[in-house]
N, C-alpha and C positions, 0 to 999 in steps of 0.2 A: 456487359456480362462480366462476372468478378471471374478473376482466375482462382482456379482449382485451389484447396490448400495443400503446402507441400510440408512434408518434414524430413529431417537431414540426423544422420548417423550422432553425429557431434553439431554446435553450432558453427556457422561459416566464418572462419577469420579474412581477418585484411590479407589480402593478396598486393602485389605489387598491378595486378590488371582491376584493383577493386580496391583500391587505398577506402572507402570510406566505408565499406562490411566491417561489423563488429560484432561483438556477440555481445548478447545483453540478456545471463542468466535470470528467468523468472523466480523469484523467490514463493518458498512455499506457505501458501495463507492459512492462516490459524482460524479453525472451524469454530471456536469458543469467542474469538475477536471480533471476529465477521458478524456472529449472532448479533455479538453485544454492540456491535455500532450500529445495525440494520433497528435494533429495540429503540438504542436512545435516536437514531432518525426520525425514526415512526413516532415515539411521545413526543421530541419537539415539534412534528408536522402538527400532532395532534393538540399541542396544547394552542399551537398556533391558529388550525382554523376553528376551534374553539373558542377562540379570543373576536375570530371575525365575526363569527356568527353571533357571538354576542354585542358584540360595535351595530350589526349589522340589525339584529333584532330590537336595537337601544334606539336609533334613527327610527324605523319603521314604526314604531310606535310614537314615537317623540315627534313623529311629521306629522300620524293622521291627531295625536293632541291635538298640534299644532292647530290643523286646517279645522278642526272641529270647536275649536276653543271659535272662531267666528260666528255670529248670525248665519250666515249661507257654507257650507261648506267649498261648494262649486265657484262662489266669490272668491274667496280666499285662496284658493290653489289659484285662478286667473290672476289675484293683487298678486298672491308670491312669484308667478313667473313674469310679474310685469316690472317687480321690485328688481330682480336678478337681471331682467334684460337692460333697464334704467341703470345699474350696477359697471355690465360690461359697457355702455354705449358712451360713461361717464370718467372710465379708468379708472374703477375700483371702491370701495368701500373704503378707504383714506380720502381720497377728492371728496368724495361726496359729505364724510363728516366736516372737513375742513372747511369748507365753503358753507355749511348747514351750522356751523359751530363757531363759524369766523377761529378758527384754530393758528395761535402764533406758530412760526417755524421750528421750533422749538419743543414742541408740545406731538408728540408720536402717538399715532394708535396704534393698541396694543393688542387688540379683540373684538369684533363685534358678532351679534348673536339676535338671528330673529326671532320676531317674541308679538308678546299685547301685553301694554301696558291696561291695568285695572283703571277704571276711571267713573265718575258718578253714571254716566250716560251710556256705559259697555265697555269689552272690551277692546283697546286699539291697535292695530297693525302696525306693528314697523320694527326699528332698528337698535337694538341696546348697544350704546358703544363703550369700549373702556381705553380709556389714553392714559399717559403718565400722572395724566394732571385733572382728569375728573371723569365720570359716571355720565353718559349721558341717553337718549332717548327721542328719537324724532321719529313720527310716524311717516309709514308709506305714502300717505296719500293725503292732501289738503281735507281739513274738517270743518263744516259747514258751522255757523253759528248766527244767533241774531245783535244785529247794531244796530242804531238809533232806535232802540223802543221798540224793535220789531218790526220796524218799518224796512228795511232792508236783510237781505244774507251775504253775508261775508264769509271770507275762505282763507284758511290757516292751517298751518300743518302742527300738531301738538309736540312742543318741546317740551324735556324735563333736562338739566343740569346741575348735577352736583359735584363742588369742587371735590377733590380726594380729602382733602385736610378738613373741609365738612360733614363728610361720611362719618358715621359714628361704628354704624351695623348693616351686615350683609348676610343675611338669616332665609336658611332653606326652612321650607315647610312641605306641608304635602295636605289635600282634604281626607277627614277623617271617612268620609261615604264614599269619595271617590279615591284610593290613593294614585291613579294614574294621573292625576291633575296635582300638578306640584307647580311650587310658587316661590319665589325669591324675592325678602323683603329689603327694602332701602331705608333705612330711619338713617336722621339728617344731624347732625348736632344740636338743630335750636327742634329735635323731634316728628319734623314730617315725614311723615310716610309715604313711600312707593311700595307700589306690587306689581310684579311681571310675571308672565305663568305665558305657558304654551310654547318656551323653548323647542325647536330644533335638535342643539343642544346643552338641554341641561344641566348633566353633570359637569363638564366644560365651564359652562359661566360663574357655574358656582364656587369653583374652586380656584377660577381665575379671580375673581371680584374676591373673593375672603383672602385669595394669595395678593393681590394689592391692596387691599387694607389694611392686614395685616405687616405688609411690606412699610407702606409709608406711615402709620403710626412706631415701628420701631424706628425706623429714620428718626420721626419727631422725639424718640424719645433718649436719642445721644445725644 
């Protein structure tokens, strides 16, 4: 139970039976102050979870992309949680490039970003990476193909790498029927193209991969 509140004639000084009583006058708050800090609180709460809800709205859409950019829908959320468990069980999305890339010590990731890479046969599942030193792309899950003549099936996981100092262009698009399907293109210095579409997130890669390219062509060009 709180005790009662009490108020006193004047406030209570230091006494020699109470050295550490002090009085500690309330200053009087200014009604026009108050307003105006309680206003700009509330716009910066406001601009704030306006910012979330847009982060928040930018994912939810960029995921179901994501999961609908595959053949099965249903497949694809199971590959993506098997890709994120395969992720934690491995230490991280660095290991896993490293070893998938044979990556010298030297050579840091800076970004990765799940996606589908465009390809004659659909699109594929897996992983965009960006390191100091190139662009690359390895799928989630081995891909079935024929060897000797057809006579057998062999299994391989699709790679794409391109050195940075090869990269020529990192070019956003979007479909002109659909524009919620947006695509990021890779053209190569001797001209090959990549296409990736179905970002998580998008705006992110985009701006990551054009800020290193743009980064290491100025290098190249002191």
């Amino acid at each position: 139970m709180q005790p009662a509140a009490r108020s006193w004639s004047s406030p209570p000084a230091a006494t020699e039976a109470s050295p550490y009583a002090m009085p500690s006058p309330v200053q009087p708050a200014s009604s026009n102050g108050t307003k105006e800090a309680v206003k700009n609180a509330l716009s910066r709460w406001g601009r704030k979870v306006g910012e979330a809800t847009r982060k928040a709205e930018d994912l939810s859409r960029n995921t179901w992309q994501h999961l609908r950019t595959a053949p099965s829908i249903g497949e694809a959320a199971v590959a993506r949680i098997a890709q994120g468990t395969k992720v934690l069980a491995e230490g991280g999305h660095d290991k896993i490039f490293r070893r998938a890339f044979s990556a010298p010590p030297d050579e840091q990731l800076r970004k990765s970003y799940a996606c589908y890479l465009s390809t004659a046969a659909g699109p594929v599942m897996g992983i965009l990476y960006l390191s100091t030193a190139r662009v690359a792309f390895c799928s989630d899950s081995p891909l079935s193909y024929d060897a000797g003549g057809g006579d057998r099936t062999e299994w391989s996981y699709y790679k794409v790498a391109i050195p940075l100092h090869r990269l020529r262009a990192a070019s956003a698009s979007a479909s002109e029927l659909k524009p919620a399907e947006k695509f990021i293109q890779l053209v190569s210095a001797d001209k090959h193209e990549f296409w990736f579409m179905g970002f998580v997130n998008y705006d992110g890669a985009v701006a990551h991969l054009q800020e290193a390219l743009s980064g290491f062509h100025n290098l190249q060009a002191l």
